[in-house]
N, C-alpha and C positions, 0 to 999 in steps of 0.2 A: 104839498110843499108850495111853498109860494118866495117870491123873492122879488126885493123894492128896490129899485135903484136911484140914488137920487143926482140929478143931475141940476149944477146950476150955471152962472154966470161966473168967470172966473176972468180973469183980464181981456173983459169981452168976450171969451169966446165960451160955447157950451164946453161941459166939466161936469163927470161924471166926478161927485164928491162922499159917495157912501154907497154902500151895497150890505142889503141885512135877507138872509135867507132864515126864515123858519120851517122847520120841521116839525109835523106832529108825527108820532110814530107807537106803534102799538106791535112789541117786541117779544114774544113769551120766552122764560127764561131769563130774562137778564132785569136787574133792577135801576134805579135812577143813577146811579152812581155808576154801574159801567157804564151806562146809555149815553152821561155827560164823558165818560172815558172817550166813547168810540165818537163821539162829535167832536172832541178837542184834534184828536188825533187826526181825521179827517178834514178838519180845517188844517190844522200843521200841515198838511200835505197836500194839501190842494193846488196843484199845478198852476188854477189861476192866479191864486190868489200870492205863491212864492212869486209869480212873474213880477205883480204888479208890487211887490212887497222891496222889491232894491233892483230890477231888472231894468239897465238901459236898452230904450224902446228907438230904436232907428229904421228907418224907409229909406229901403234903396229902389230907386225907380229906374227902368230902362224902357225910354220909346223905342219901340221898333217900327224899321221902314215901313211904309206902307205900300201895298201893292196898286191900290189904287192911285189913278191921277185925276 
């Protein structure tokens, strides 16, 4: 498996703008047309990929005191 990410310039700042994973896979039992079933399916459901698919992304930071002085 290998996967490309492509990251560019976007209103100045870096911007992760594409992600393409390929798969080669040698499956006995099943033919091209499940094999394209069970990739479809697995992308619909890929946890990353719903985040980034309509998911507002917010940072909540909290400094905490420090012990040191």
């Amino acid at each position: 498996m290998d996967a490309t990410v492509t990251l560019e310039e976007v209103d100045g700042l870096p911007t992760i703008v594409s992600s393409t994973v390929l798969v080669n896979a040698q499956i006995a039992g099943i033919d091209a047309e499940q094999f394209q079933q069970a990739v479809d399916e697995a992308a619909a459901l890929c946890p990353v990929s719903r985040l980034f698919a309509g998911a507002k992304i917010s940072v909540h930071a909290v400094l905490e005191p420090s012990s040191a002085r």
